[in-house]
N, C-alpha and C positions, 0 to 999 in steps of 0.2 A: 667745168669739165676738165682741166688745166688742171686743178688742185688734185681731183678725183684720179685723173694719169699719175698725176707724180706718187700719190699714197702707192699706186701699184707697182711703179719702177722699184719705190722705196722695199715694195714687201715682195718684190721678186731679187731683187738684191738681198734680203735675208735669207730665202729660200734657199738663196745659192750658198749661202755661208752651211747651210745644213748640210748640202749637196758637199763639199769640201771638208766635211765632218768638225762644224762648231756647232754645236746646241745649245750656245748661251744666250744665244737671243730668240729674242718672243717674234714666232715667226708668223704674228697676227696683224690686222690692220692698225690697232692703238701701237705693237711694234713696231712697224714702222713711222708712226707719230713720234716715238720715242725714240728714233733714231733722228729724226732733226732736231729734239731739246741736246741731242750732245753736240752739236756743233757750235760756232764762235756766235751765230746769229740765232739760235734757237730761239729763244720767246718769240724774235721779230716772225721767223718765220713759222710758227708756230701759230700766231696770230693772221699771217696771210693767209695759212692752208685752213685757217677756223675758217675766216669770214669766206674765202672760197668757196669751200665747202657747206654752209650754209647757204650760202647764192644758189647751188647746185639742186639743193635738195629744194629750195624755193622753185627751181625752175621746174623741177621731177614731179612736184605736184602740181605746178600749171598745166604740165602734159598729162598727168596722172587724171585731171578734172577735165580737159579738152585739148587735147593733145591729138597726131599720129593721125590726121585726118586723111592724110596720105593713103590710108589702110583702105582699102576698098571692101577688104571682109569685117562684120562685124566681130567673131571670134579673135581675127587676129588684132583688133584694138582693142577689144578687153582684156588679152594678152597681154599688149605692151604696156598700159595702164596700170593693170598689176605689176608687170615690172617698175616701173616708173615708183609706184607706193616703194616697194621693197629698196630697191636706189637711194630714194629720201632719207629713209629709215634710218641706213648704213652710213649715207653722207653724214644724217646729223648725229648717228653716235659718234663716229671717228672727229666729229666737229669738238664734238662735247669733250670727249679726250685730248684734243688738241688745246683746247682752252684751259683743260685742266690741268696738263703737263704743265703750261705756258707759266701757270701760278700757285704750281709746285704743288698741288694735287696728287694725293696718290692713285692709283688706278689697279683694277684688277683683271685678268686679263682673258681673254673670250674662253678658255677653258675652265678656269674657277666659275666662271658666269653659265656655262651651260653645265656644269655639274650641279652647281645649285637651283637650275631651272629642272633640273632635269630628277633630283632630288623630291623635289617638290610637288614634281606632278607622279614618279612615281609613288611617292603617298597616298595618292587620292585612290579612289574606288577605281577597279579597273583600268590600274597605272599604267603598269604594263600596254596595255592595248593600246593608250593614248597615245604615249611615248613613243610607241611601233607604227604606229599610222602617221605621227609628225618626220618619223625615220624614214621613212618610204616621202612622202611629200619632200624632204630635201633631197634624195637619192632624183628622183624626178625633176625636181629644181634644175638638178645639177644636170640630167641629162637633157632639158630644154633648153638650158643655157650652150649646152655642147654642140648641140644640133643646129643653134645657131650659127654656130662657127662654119659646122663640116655643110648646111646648106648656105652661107654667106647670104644668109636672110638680114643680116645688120644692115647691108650694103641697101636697102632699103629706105633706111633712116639716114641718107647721107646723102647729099645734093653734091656729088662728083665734081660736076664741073666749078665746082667754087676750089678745088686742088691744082697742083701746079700736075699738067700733064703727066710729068714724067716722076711724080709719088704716089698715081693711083692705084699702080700696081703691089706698091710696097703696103700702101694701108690695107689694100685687100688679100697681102699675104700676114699680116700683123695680127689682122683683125680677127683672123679665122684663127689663129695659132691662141691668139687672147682666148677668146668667148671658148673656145677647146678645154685649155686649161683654165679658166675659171670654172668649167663646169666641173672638169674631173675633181678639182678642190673639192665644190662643194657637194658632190656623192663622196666623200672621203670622210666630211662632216657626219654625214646621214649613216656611212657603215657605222661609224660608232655609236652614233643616238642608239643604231638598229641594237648594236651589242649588248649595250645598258639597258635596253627594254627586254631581249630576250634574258639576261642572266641577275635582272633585276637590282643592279650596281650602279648606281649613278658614277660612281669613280668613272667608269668603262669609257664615259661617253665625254667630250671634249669640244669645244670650239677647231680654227684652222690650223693653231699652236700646235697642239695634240695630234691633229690629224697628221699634221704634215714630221713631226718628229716618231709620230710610230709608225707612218710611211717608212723614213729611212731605216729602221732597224728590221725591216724585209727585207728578202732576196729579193733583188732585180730595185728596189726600193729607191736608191740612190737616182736610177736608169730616170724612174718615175718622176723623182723631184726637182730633175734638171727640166726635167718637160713640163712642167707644173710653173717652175721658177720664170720658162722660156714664156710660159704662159702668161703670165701676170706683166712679164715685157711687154710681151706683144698687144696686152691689153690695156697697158698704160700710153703706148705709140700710138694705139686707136682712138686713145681718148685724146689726144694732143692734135690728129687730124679732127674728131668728131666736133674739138671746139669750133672750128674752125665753117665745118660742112655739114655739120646736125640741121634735120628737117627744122623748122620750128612751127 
């Protein structure tokens, strides 16, 4: 959970470089991977956030298979279940990239990769429609992830009193501001899937890279990605208590 926090410090510290008008870095999860291979210690910790990061996704499927017992509704455990798969997922790409920067791997980066997924399905028979109905499920993703935030439903998954009294106030203003802006990201992803399906352009459509750099060339844009960036803060501080105070 530790490793999983820093990848988001790391990739709300890029965010901000956009917010500041740099666009030279990849303002995705593998970038901010690739912001720890430039420092003096790179491989070493390049290889801590690997094997973290795979610990993480080991644990996402322990709870993904029986997990969240805590849940007294059945819906909302299938819920978090599905979250937990998707968690996995993401830990063990940004794993895989971590490994691969570590030994000089090249890598490509969440926008080359959802052009070409995106490519690919529009191909097929009734591409379009696919491609629109996967656009709308991230749009959705992202506003249940949101929702988590503004109903502080996380605060569930989290056994309080294992916190020092006087930081529980801060994780529960952190945590809501995180799960906010992760969601907004990812409907940021989804409006572009949506775009590339209606105008039938894989170019259109984009990983969080893309999203978050054709964010800032809007008006009000800039506004947007400091909240976004404030996001990914706040949601890397949540994971630094979560280690700490996660149900299990």
């Amino acid at each position: 959970m530790v490793c999983y926090g820093v990848v988001h410090v790391l990739l709300a510290a890029l965010t901000a470089q956009v917010v500041f008008g740099d666009s030279g870095e990849r303002t995705d999860q593998k970038g901010a991977v690739a912001l720890l291979s430039e420092t003096g210690f790179g491989p070493f910790l390049l290889w801590v956030i690997a094997i973290g990061l795979f610990a993480f996704a080991v644990w996402q499927v322990t709870m993904a298979v029986s997990g969240y017992s805590w849940e007294t509704e059945k819906r909302k455990r299938v819920y978090h279940r599905f979250g937990s798969v998707g968690r996995a997922i993401t830990a063990t790409a940004i794993g895989i990239a971590a490994v691969n920067y570590a030994t000089g791997s090249s890598q490509s980066n969440s926008t080359q990769q959802s052009q070409e997924w995106t490519a690919k399905f529009l191909a097929l028979p009734f591409g379009q429609v696919i491609v629109g109905i996967a656009a709308l499920a991230i749009i959705a993703l992202g506003f249940m992830v949101a929702r988590k935030g503004v109903k502080k439903s996380f605060e569930r998954d989290l056994d309080m009193s294992e916190l020092p009294a006087g930081s529980r106030k801060w994780v529960e203003r952190t945590g809501r501001i995180g799960w906010i802006g992760k969601g907004i990201a990812y409907a940021l992803i989804g409006v572009l899937v949506g775009l590339a399906a209606l105008n039938a352009d894989a170019s259109e459509s984009g990983g969080l890279d893309k999203a978050l750099h054709t964010l800032a060339a809007q008006p009000y844009g800039v506004f947007l990605l400091a909240v976004i960036a404030l996001g990914f803060l706040g949601f890397g501080v949540y994971c630094f208590a979560a280690a700490k105070a996660h149900k299990v």
